[in-house]
C-alpha positions, 0 to 999 in steps of 0.5 A, a space after each residue: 500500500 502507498 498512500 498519501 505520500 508528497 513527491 515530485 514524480 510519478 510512482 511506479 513499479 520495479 522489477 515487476 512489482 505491484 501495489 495499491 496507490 491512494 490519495 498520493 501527490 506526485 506534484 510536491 511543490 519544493 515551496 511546501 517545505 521548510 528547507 529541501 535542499 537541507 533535508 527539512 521536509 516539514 510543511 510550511 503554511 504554504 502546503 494548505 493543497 496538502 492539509 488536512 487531506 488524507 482519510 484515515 488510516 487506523 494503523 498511522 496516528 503520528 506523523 515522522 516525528 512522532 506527534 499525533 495526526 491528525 491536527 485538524 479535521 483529517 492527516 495532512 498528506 504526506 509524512 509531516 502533520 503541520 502544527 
């Protein structure tokens, strides 16, 4: 399962694997981000495309950084929960 994750290409299969897609974004805007170019992936309040979007997912109840999602009304896409 792939699910409600941000990046900037389309996903696709490798040798000949195969999984079920929901609800990723595949045009992650380098903006979203607090410092790309040093690694720092959390969303910045610029990222509102991306909040509150994804559905939930009983086994995911903290974001990367071990805080609870969701924050609003629904998870933020992607590994960040913005707080």
């Amino acid at each position: 399962m792939i699910f409600y994750n941000l990046c900037a290409a389309n996903i696709s299969s490798r040798d000949g694997a195969t999984g079920t897609l929901l609800g990723n974004v595949t045009t992650a805007d380098t903006t979203w981000f607090v410092n790309v170019t040093a690694g720092d992936l959390h969303l910045k309040a610029s990222a509102k495309s991306v909040m509150n979007q994804a559905k939930p997912i009983e086994a995911v109840k903290t974001d990367f950084d071990g805080e609870p999602r969701p924050k609003g009304d629904a998870a933020d896409i992607g590994a960040d929960e913005y707080r």
